[in-house]
C-alpha positions as CSV (number, residue, x, y, z in Angstrom):
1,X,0.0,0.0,0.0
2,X,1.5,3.5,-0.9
3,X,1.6,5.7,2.0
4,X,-0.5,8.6,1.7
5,X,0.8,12.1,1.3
6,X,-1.0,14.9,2.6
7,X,-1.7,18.7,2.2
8,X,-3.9,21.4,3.8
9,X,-4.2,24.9,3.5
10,X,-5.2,27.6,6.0
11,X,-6.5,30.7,5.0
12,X,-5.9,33.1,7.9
13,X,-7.5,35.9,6.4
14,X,-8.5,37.9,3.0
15,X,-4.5,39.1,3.3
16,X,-2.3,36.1,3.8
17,X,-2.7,32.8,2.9
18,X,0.0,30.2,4.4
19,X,0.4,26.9,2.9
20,X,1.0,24.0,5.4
21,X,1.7,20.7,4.1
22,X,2.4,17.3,6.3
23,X,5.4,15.2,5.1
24,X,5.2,11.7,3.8
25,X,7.0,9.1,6.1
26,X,7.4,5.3,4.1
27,X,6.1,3.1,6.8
28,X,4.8,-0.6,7.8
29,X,1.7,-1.3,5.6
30,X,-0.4,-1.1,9.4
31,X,1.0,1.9,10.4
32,X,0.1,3.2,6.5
33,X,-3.4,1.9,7.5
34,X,-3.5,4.3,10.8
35,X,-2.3,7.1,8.9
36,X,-5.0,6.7,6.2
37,X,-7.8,6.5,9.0
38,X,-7.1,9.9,10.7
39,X,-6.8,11.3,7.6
40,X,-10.2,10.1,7.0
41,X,-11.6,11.4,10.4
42,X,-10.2,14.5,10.1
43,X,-11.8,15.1,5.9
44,X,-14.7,13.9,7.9
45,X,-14.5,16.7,10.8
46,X,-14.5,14.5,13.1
47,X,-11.5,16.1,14.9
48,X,-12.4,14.3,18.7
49,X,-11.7,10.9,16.7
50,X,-8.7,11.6,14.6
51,X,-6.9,13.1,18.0
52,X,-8.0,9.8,20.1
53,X,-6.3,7.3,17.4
54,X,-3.4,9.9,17.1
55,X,-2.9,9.4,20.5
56,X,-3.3,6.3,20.5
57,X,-0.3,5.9,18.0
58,X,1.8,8.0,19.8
59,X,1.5,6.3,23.1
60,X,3.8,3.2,21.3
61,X,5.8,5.1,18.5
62,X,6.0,9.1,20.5
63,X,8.4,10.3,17.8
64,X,6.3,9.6,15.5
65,X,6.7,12.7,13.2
66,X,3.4,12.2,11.1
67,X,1.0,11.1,13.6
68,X,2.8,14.4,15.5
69,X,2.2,16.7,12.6
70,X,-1.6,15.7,12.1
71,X,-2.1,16.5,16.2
72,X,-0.7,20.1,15.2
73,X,-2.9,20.3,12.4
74,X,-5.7,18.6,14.6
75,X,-4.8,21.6,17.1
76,X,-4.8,24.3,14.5
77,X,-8.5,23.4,13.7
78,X,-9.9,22.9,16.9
79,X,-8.9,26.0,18.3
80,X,-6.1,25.1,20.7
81,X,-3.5,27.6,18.3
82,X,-0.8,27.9,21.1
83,X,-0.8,23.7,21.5
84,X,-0.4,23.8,17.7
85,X,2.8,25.9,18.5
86,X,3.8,23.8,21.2
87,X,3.7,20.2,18.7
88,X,5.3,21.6,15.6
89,X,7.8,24.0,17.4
90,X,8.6,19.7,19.1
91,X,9.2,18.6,15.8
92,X,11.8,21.0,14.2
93,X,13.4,19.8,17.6
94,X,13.7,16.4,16.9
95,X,13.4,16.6,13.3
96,X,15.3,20.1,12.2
97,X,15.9,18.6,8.5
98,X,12.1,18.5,7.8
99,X,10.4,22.3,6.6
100,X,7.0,21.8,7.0
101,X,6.8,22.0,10.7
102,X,8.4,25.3,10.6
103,X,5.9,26.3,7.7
104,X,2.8,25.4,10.0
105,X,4.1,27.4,12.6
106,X,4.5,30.7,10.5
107,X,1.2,29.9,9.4
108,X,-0.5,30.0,13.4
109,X,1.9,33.0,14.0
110,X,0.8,35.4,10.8
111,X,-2.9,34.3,12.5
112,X,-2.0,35.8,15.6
113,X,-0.3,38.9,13.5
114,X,3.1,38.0,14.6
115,X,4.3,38.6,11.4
116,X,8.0,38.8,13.0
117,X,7.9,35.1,14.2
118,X,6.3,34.0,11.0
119,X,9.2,35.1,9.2
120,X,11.6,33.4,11.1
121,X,10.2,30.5,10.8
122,X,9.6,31.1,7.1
123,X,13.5,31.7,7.2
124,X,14.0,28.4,9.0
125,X,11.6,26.2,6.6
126,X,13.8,27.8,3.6
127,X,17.6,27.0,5.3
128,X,16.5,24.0,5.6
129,X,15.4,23.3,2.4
130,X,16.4,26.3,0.1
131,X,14.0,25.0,-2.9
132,X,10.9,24.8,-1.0
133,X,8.8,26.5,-3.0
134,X,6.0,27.6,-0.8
135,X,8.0,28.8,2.1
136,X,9.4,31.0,-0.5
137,X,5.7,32.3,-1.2
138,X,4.9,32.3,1.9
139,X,7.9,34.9,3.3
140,X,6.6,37.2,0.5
141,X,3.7,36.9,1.9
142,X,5.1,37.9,5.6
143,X,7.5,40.6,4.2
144,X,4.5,42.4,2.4
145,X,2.5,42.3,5.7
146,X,5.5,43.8,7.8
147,X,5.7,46.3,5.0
148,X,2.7,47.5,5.6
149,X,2.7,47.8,9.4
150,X,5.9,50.3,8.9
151,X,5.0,52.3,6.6
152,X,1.3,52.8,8.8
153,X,3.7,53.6,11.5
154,X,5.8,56.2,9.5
155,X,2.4,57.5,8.3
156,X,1.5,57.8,12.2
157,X,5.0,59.9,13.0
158,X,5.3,61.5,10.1
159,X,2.2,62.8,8.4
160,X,3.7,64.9,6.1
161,X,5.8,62.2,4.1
162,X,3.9,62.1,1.0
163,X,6.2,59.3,-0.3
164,X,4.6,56.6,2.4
165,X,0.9,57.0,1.3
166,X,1.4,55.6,-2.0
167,X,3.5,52.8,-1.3
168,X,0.8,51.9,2.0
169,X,-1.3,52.1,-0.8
170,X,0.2,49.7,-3.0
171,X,0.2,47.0,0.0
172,X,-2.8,47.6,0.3
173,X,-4.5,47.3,-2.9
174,X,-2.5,43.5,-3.1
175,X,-4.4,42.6,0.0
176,X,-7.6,43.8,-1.5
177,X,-7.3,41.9,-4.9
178,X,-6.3,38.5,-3.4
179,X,-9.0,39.1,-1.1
180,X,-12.0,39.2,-3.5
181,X,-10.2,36.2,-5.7
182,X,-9.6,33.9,-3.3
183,X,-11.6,31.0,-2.5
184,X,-12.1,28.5,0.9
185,X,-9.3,25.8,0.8
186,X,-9.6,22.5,1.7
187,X,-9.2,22.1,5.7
188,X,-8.5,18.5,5.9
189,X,-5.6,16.7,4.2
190,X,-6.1,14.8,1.0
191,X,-5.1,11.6,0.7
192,X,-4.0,10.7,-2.6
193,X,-0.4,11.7,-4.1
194,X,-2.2,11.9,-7.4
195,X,-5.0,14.2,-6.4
196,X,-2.5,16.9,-4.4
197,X,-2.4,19.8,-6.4
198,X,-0.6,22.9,-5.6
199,X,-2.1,26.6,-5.9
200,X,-3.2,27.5,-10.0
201,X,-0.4,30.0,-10.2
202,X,-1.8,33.6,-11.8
203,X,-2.0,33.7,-15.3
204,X,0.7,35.5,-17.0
205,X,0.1,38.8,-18.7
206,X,0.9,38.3,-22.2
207,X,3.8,39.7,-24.0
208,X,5.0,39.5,-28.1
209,X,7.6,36.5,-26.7
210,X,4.9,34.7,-25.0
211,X,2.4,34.7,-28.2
212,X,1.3,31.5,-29.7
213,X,3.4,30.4,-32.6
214,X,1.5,30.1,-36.0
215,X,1.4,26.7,-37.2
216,X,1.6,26.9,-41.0
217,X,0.5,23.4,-42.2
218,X,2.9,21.3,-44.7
219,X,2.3,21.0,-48.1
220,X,0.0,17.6,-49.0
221,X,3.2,16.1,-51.2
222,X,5.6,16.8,-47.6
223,X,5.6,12.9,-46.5
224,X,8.4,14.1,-43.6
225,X,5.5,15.8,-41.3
226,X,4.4,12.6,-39.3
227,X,7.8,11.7,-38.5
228,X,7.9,14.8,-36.1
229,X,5.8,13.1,-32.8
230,X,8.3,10.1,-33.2
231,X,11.3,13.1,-32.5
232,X,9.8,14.3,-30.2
233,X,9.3,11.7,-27.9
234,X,12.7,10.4,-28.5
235,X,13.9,13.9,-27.3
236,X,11.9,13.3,-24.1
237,X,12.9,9.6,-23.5
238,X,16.6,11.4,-23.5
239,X,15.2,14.0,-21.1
240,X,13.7,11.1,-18.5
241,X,17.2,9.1,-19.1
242,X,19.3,12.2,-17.7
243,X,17.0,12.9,-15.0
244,X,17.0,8.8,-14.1
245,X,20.9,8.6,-13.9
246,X,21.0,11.9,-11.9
247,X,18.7,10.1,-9.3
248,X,21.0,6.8,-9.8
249,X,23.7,8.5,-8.7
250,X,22.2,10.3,-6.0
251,X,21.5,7.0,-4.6
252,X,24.9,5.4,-5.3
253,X,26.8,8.3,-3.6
254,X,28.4,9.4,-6.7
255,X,29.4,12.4,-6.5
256,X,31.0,12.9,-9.9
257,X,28.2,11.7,-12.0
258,X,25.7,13.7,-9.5
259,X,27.4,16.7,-10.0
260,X,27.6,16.5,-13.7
261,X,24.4,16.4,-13.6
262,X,24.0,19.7,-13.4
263,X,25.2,22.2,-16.0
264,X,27.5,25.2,-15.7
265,X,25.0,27.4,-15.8
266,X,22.7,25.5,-12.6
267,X,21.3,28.2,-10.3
268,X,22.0,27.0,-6.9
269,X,18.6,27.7,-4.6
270,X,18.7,30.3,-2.2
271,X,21.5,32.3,-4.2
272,X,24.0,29.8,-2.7
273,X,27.5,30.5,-4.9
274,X,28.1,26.7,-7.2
275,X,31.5,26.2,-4.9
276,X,28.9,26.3,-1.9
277,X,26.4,24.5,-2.5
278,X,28.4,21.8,-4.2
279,X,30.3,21.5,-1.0
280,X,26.6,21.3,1.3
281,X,25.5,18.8,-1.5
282,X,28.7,16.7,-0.5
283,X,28.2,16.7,3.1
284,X,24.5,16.1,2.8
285,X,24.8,12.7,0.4
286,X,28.0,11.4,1.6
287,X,27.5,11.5,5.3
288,X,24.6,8.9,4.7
289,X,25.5,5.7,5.6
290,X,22.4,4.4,2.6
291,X,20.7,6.8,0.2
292,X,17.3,5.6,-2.2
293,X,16.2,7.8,-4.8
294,X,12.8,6.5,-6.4
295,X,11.3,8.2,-8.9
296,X,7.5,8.1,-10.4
297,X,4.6,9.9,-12.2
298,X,7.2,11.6,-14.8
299,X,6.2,14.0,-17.1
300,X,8.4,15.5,-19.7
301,X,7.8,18.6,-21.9
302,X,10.2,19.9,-24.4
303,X,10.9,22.8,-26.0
304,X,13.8,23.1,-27.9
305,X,16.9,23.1,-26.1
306,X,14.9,23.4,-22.9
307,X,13.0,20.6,-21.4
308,X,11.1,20.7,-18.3
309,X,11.2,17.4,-16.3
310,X,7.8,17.1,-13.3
311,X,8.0,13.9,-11.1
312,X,7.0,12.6,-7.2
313,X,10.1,11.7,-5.6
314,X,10.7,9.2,-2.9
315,X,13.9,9.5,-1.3
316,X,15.0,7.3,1.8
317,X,18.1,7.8,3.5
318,X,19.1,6.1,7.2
319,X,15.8,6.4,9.1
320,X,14.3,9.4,7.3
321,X,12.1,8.9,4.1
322,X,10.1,11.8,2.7
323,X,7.7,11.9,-0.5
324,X,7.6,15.2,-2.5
325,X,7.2,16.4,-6.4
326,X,9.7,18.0,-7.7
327,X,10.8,20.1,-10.8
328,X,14.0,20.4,-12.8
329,X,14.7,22.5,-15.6
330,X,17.3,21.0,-18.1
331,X,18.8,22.5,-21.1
332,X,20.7,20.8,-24.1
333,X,24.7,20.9,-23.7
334,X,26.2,19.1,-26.6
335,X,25.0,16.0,-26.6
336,X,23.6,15.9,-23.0
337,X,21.1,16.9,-21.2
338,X,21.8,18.8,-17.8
339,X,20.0,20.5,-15.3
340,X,19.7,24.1,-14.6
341,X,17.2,24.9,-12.3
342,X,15.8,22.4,-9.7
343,X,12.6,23.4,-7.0
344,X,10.5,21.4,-4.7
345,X,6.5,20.8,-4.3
346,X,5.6,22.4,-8.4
């Protein structure tokens, strides 16, 4: 049975949405089974249920991080916002690696307006994992909010400034317009990997680059024109083969072919310089004593010399397993195909 992975949203007001999302732990096909059932109870509302098998779980595996994480979020929508605190602020204690706890609790902070603790948390979520996507969002998020309480404050001591009221009013008009396009999010987890879909990003304004190509039909003596879907998907089986030997030697502990997996021109998350992060990379995959790299659900688009490469990743190493999707960008070097950009949970 594949474990469940799960993600809920809280929308803590018209202003600031927070994404929290529960990490995926591979487990015993009964424990799997336990996990499914408070997810269940808790779609179902039934919040005094889900918290009696939770605990119930707990009382024989207590470092449990999942059936931990689902009493925070348990917590969160029953009220009891400083014991949500209390569990997640826990798990980044005995779990620092993982982001999502730190995430929840900026979430239950910019609810209670402490805007300055939801950004360090934010700030925690995103050491820890500099390509988590959401945390990313979510700090923007935090900043704009922070923004706006200074410059109402420099408004407050200085009246005068007529360079404040336009940029208050800026803030503010974001606030307003996700406001009125928002809708209610889902408040229980959903528990299908297949059926967890992120935010619909906003749709791009278009510009003369972005315009739809013309597609001037070949002549009816051309016989070459069919052969183009069979190029294509060789292109993309090429695309899947360089993203399958980067995860290969991910999980062999090869450094060399991992690292030539990426290109020269790879943009290291969280503006880390190459030398830098190559170096974290190192001390991240070579410290563990076993490392599994599984990869699923891939789906390839290609566009040229760029290719875009979506898939759910597994990835096991010692006594921690987490399930995630994950992007990378690749571009055509050569005869290769090597990454450029790489993010976590698009």
């Amino acid at each position: 049975m594949r474990t469940p992975n799960f993600l809920t949203r809280h929308s803590l007001s018209a202003a600031l949405r927070l994404l929290a999302v529960a990490v995926t732990l591979s487990v015993s096909v009964a424990h799997a089974d336990d996990y499914a059932d408070v997810s269940r109870l808790m779609r179902a509302g039934q919040y005094a249920e889900a918290l009696t098998k939770v605990d119930q779980s707990l009382a024989s595996k207590p470092r449990d991080p999942q059936m931990r994480f689902f009493k925070g979020v348990i917590q969160t929508e029953t009220g009891k916002t400083n014991d949500a605190i209390a569990t997640f602020t826990k798990i980044t204690e005995d779990y620092p690696e993982l982001p999502e706890p730190y995430n929840n609790m900026a979430v239950l902070y910019a609810g209670q307006s402490q805007f300055d603790k939801a950004r360090a948390a934010l700030e925690m979520a995103i050491r820890t994992n500099p390509s988590y996507a959401t945390a990313h969002e979510n700090l923007g998020d935090v900043y704009a909010r922070l923004a706006s309480q200074a410059y109402s404050k420099a408004l407050q001591l200085d009246g005068g400034n007529a360079a404040v009221p336009p940029k208050l009013a800026l803030i503010r008009t974001l606030f307003s317009a996700e406001s009125k396009t928002q809708t209610k999010p889902a408040a229980a987890p959903v528990s299908s990997p297949a059926t967890t879909l992120p935010a619909p990003p906003p749709a791009a304004k278009p510009t003369p680059a972005a315009a739809p190509t013309a597609v001037v039909p070949a002549a009816p003596a051309a016989p070459a024109a069919p052969a183009a879907p069979a190029a294509a998907a060789g292109t993309e089986k090429e695309v899947e083969n360089a993203v399958r030997q980067w995860a290969q030697a991910w999980s062999e502990k090869d450094m060399s072919g991992y690292l030539n997996s990426y290109g020269q021109n790879f943009d290291p998350p969280g503006k880390q310089a190459r030398k830098a992060w190559e170096e974290d990379r190192r001390a991240r995959i070579v410290g563990k004593s076993r490392i599994s790299v599984k990869l699923s659900d891939i789906a390839i688009a290609v566009h040229g010399a760029k290719a875009t490469a979506r898939f759910k990743q597994d990835y096991s190493a010692d006594s921690l397993n987490i399930s995630s999707r994950k992007t990378l960008e690749l571009a055509k070097a050569g005869d290769r195909w090597v990454i450029v950009k790489e993010s976590t949970g698009g």
